[in-house]
N, C-alpha and C positions, 0 to 999 in steps of 0.2 A: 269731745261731745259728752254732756253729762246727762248720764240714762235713768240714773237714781240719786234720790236725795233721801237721808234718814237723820230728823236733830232731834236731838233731846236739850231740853233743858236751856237754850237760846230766845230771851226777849220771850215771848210769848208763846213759842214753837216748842212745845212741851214734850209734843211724841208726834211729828209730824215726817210721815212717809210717803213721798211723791215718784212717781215714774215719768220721764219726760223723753219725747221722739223730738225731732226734728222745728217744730213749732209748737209753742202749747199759748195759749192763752190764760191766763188766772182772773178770776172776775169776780167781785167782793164792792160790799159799802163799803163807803170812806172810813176809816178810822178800825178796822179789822186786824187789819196786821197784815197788808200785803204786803206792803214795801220789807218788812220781816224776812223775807222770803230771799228778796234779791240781797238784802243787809247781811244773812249768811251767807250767800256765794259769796259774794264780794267778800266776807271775810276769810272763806275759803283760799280763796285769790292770795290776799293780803299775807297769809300764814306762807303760802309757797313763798315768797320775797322776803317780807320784812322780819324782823324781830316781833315776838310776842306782844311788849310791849305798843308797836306800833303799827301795828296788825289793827289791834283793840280802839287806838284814837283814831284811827282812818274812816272804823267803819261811821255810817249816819248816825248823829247822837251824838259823836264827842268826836270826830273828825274835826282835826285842827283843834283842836284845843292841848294843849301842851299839858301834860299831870291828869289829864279826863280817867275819871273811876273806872279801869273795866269792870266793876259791878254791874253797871246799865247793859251789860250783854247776856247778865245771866236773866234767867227766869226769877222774878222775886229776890233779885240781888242782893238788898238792902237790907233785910229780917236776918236774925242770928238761927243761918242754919247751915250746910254743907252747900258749897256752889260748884254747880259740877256742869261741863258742855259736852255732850256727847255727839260728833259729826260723820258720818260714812256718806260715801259718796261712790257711783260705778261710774264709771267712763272711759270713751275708749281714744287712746291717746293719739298723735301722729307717728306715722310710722316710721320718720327722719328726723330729726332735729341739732341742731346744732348749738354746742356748748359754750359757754362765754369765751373762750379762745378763739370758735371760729371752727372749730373741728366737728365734720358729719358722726352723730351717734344716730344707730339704729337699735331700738329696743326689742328683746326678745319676746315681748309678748303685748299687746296693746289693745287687751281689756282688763282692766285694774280697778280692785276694791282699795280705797284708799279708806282709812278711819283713823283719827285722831279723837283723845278728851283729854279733855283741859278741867283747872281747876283754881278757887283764887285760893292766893294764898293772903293770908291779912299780916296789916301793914306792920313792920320792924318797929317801928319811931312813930311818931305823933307827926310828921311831917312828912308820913307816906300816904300813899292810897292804898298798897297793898300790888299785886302783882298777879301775873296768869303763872301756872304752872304747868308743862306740858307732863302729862298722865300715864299716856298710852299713844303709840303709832305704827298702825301696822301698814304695810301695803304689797296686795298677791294678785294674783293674775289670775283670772274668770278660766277655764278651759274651753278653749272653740267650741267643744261639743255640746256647752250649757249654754252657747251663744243664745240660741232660737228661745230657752225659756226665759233669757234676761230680757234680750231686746223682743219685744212684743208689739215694739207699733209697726204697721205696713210699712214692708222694705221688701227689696229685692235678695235674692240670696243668695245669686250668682253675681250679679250687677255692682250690691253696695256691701251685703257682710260678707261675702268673699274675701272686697276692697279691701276691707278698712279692719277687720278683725284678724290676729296674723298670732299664731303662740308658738313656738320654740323652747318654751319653758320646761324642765323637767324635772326642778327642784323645788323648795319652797317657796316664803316669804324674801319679798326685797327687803321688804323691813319688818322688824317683831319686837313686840316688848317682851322684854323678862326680867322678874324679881331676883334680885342677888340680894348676898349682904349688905352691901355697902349700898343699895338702892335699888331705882328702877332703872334700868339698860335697855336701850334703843339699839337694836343689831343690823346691821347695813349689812348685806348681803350680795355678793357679785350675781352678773347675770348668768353665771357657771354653776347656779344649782350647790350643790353640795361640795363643788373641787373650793378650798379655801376655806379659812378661817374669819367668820363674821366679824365686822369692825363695830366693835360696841362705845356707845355714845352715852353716857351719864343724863337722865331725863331732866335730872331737877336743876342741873347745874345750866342746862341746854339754853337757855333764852330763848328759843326760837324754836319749831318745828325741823329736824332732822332731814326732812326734805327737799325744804329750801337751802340745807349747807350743798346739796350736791349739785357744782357747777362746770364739771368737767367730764367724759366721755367716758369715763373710768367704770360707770354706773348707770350703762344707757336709759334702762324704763326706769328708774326713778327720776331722771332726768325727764325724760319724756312724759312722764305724769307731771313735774313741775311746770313747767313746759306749757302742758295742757292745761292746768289750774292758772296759769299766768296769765293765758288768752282770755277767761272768763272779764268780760268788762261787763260796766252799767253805763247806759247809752244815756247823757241828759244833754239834749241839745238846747243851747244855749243862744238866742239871738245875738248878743250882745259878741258871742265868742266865731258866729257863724258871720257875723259881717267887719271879723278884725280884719284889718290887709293882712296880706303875706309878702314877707318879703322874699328875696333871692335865698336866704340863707333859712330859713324858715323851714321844719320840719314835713315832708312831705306826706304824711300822713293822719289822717283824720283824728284829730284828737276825742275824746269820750265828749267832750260838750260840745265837740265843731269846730272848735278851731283849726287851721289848716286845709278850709275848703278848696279854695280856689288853686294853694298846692297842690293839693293833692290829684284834684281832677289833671293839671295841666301833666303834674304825673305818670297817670293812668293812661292819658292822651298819647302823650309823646314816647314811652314805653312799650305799647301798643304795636303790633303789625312783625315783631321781634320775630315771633315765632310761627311754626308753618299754622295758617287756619286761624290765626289771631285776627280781631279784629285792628281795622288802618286808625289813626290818628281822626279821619274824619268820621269813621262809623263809631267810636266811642261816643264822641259830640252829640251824636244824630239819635245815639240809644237814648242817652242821658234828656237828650232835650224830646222825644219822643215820648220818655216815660213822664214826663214834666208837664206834655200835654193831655196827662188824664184829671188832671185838675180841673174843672169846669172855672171859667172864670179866670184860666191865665193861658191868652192868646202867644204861644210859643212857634216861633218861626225855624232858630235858630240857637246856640248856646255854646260858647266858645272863653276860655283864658287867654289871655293876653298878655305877655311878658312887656313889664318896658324898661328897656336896658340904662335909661336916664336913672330913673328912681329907683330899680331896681326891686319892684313890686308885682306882684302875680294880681291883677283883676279879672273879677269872670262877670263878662256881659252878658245879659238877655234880651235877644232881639224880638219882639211881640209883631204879629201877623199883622199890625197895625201902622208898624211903622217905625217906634220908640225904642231906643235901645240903652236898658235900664243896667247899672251896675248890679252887682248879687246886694251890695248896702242898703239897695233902694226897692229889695223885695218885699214881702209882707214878712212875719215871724212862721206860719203854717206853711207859706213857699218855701222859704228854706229850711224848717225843718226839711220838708218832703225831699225837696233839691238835695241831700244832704246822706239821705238814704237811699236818692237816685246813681249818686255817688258812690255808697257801697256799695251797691248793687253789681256795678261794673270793676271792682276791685277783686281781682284772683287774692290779694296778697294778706286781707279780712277772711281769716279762719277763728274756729273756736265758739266759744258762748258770747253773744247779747242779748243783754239784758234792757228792755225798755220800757219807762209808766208810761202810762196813760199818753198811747203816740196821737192820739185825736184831741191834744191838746193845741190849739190855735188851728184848728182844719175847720173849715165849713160842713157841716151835718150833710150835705149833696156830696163832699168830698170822703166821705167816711171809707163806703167800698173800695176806691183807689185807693186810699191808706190801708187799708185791713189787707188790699191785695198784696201792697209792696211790701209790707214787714211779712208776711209769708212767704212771697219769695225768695228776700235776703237767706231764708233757711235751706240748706241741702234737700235738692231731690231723692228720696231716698230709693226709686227704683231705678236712679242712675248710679252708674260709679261717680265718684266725687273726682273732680280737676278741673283745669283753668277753669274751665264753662261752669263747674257745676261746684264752688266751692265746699269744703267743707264747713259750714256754718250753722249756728243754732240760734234759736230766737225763742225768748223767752218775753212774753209782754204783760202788764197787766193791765188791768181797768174796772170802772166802776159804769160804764157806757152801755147802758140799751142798745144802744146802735151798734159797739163793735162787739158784744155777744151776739148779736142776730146773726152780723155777719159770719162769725166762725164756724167753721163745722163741730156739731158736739164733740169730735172724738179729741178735737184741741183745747175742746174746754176741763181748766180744772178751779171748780167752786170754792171761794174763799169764807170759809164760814167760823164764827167765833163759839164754839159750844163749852158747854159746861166741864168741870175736870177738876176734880177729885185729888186735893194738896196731900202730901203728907201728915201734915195735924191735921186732918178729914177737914177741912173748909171746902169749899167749892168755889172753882175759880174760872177766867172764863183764858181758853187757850184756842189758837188758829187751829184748825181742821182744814185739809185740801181735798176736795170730795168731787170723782170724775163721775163721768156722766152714765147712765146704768150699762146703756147700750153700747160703750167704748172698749175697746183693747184694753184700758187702764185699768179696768173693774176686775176687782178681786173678789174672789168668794167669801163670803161673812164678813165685808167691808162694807160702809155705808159708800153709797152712791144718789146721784140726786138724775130726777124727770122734768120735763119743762114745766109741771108741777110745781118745784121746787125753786125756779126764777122766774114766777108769771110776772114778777113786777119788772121785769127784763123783756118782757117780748107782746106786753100791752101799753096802750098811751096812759099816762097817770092818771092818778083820783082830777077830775078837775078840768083836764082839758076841753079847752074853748072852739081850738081851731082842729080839725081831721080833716080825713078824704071823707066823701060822702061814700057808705058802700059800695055802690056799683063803681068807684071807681079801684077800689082794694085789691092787688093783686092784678 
C-alpha cells in the first residue's frame, strides 16, 4: 500500500508531495499533468524489475520505443543543465511473500521509506542518447510507534494497523548510500540489524536499482518492498483486449488491459468453496452477475463461463432477464469495462496498488454512481482487518468528470492543479500541484488546500446549458 508519494524533478512534478489511504480520487482539466502522477508509480514499478534503461522506455512517452531519450522523464530535460529525479515513497509492504525460487520470506518490518535519485548522464558517442544513473538508494523501516502519525486516513487500529503494520527491526537501513573513494556504494543490509557485514554494490556501475537485484529470501523486507512496488499496476482496459477468447492454456489472470476475462472468472469460480466460509462456484456467478445488475440498462438474469473441451476455449455468457443469451464479444465497451472490475472485485489473489484514468469512460452519465461505487470498493476496508473477503487493495483513480467529483467524498479527493514555479535561472514555469480538500485528514498546516470554492466549475451545470431539472425538482 503506498501512503506517500514525494518527486522532485519528474515531467512536470517539480516538488509534488501527496498522502494516499485506501481510495483517493485526483481531479484535474485535461492536459495538467495527471497521468504524470500514475507515469511515476509506474515507473516506480518498473525500477523494482527492470534495468534502468528499461524502466525509462516503458514508462508513457517512450514506451516501446527501442533507444527512447530518458530525458522526457526529467523536468525540462532537454536545456543544458543538471538532470536530477528525486523519488521517496512510504508504504506498507506484505507481510509474506515468496521469492523467485518459490521459498516463504517474511520481512522484519513492513512499513518502509523507500528513496531513490537518479540522474542522466549524457551520451559517450554521437550514436547514444545518454543514459540514467542511479545516485542514491536508501530504504528503513517507519517504527510502529510513528504508525498513527504516518498513516492518517480513517482506519482502525486494532482491526487493520495492528494487521498489516508489524516491526521487528532493531538495527538500521536495509539499504544506504555511502561515498567512498572509489565512488558511490549502495550497502545491502541483512534483516539482523548490525550482526554482519553490509554487501556494498558500486552505484554507477549498477544499471539498475539495487532492489530489484534482491530475488531470493536472503533479504526478506527488501524483498518484500520489491514485491510490493511490483503489485503497483496501471488499469487500462481495453475493448479489444476484453473480448479476445481465452484459451485452455491462457493465463488465468486479468491482465492490466483485460485480457484474460473469461479465464479468469472461470478461475475464481471453480477455485472457490476451497476453503471454510468461502463462497460456492455458484455464488461467485451470482455476486458478479448481481453487481452487473447496477448498471441501468443491462437486464442481467444470470452470468456464467463455459468451458468447451472441443475447441478448447473459455466463453462467458450473459444471459438478460429478457431472454437473450449474449457472449462477453457481444457486450457494449462500458459493460465490460464494468464486468471486468466486477471481476476483481471478487478476486482475493488482486492485492497491491491500482492505478485507473478516467473509469466513466464509455459509462452512461445514469451509470456514473455504480462506477464511482465499484472502483471504491475494489479498495481495502480499512476498519477491517484485510483477507480473503476484505483484500488488501489500493485504488488510485483520476478524472476530469463533474460527475465522479460530486460523487467522491472530499476526504478522497485530491485537486490536480498546474501553478506557477520558480526555475532555477528565475523564469517561471508552470508545475503540477496536488491540493486536498481543507477539511480532509490530508490537510497539512501551512499547505495549500482547496473549498468547493475552488471547483465550482465541477459541482454547477456549465456556461450555457439548455437542458436542467426545473427547481422544484433539484435534490
Amino acid at each position: 500500500m503506498l501512503t506517500r508519494l514525494e518527486v522532485r524533478g519528474f515531467k512536470n512534478l517539480l516538488n509534488v508531495v501527496a498522502d494516499f489511504g485506501p481510495f483517493t480520487c485526483i481531479a484535474g482539466a485535461n492536459g495538467v499533468g495527471k497521468s504524470n502522477v500514475f507515469d511515476v508509480i509506474e515507473f516506480l514499478s518498473y525500477l523494482a524489475t527492470d534495468t534502468l534503461v528499461e524502466a525509462s522506455q516503458r514508462v508513457r512517452g517512450v514506451s516501446g520505443v527501442r533507444g527512447g531519450d530518458p530525458r522526457d522523464l526529467f523536468w525540462d530535460g532537454y536545456r543544458d543543465h543538471r538532470r536530477y529525479i528525486s523519488l521517496a515513497v512510504e508504504m506498507i509492504v506484505p507481510t509474506e511473500v515468496e521469492d523467485d525460487l518459490g521459498a516463504v520470506a517474511r520481512p522484519t518490518a513492513t512499513f518502509l521509506r523507500y528513496e531513490v535519485d537518479l540522474e542522466y548522464a549524457s551520451p559517450d558517442g554521437e550514436s547514444s542518447v545518454g543514459r540514467l544513473v542511479l545516485v542514491r538508494e536508501e530504504l528503513r523501516h517507519i517504527n510502529r510507534g510513528a504508525a498513527a502519525k504516518h498513516l492518517r486516513f480513517p482506519h482502525s487500529v486494532k482491526n487493520f494497523r495492528n494487521a498489516v503494520v508489524m516491526n521487528e527491526r532493531r538495527g538500521g537501513a536495509f539499504l544506504s548510500t555511502e561515498e567512498r573513494g572509489s565512488g558511490t556504494v549502495i550497502n545491502v543490509h541483512g534483516d539482523g540489524g548490525s550482526f554482519g557485514r553490509p554487501l556494498p554494490r558500486a552505484a554507477t556501475r549498477a544499471g539498475r536499482t539495487v532492489l530489484s537485484t534482491v530475488t531470493t529470501n536472503d533479504y526478506p523486507t527488501i524483498l518484500a518492498a520489491r514485491r510490493e512496488m511490483q503489485s503497483w499496476r496501471r488499469l487500462a482496459l481495453e475493448p479489444s483486449a476484453l473480448r479476445a477468447p481465452d484459451g485452455f492454456a491462457s493465463a488465468r489472470s486479468l491482465e492490466t488491459d483485460g485480457r484474460h476475462l473469461a479465464a479468469t472468472l472461470y478461475r475464481i469460480a471453480t477455485e472457490s468453496g476451497r476453503d471454510a466460509g468461502s463462497p460456492d462456484e455458484d455464488s461467485v456467478y451470482a455476486h458478479v452477475s448481481d453487481r452487473l445488475s447496477d448498471l441501468s440498462g443491462v437486464g442481467v438474469k444470470s452470468l456464467r463461463v463455459e468451458p468447451d473441451p472441443v475447441r478448447e476455449v473459455f466463453t462467458l455468457f450473459l444471459q438478460e432477464r429478457g431472454g437473450l443469451r449474449l457472449p462477453a464479444r457481444a457486450l457494449s465497451e462500458g459493460t465490460l469495462r464494468f464486468l471486468a472490475l466486477c471481476v476483481l472485485l471478487e478476486d482475493p489473489t488482486v492485492t497491491g496498488l491500482i492505478c485507473m484514468e478516467e473509469p466513466e469512460n464509455g459509462i452512461n452519465p445514469v451509470n456514473l454512481p455504480a462506477m464511482v461505487e465499484l472502483v471504491r470498493d475494489l479498495a481495502v476496508d480499512a476498519t477491517e482487518k484485510p483477507d480473503a473477503l476484505n483484500p488488501f487493495r489500493q485504488v488510485i483513480i483520476n478524472t476530469h468528470a463533474p460527475g465522479v467529483v460530486q460523487l467522491c467524498d472530499p476526504d478522497d479527493l485530491l485537486l490536480a492543479e498546474a501553478r506557477p514555479w520558480r526555475a532555477p535561472d528565475g523564469s517561471i514555469r508552470s508545475a503540477l500541484s496536488l491540493v486536498p480538500y481543507a477539511g480532509s485528514w490530508r490537510k497539512v498546516s501551512g499547505k495549500p488546500t482547496f473549498s468547493e470554492a475552488d471547483i465550482v466549475a465541477y459541482l454547477v451545470a456549465p456556461p450555457g446549458a439548455q437542458l436542467r431539472l426545473p427547481l422544484d425538482m433539484v435534490g
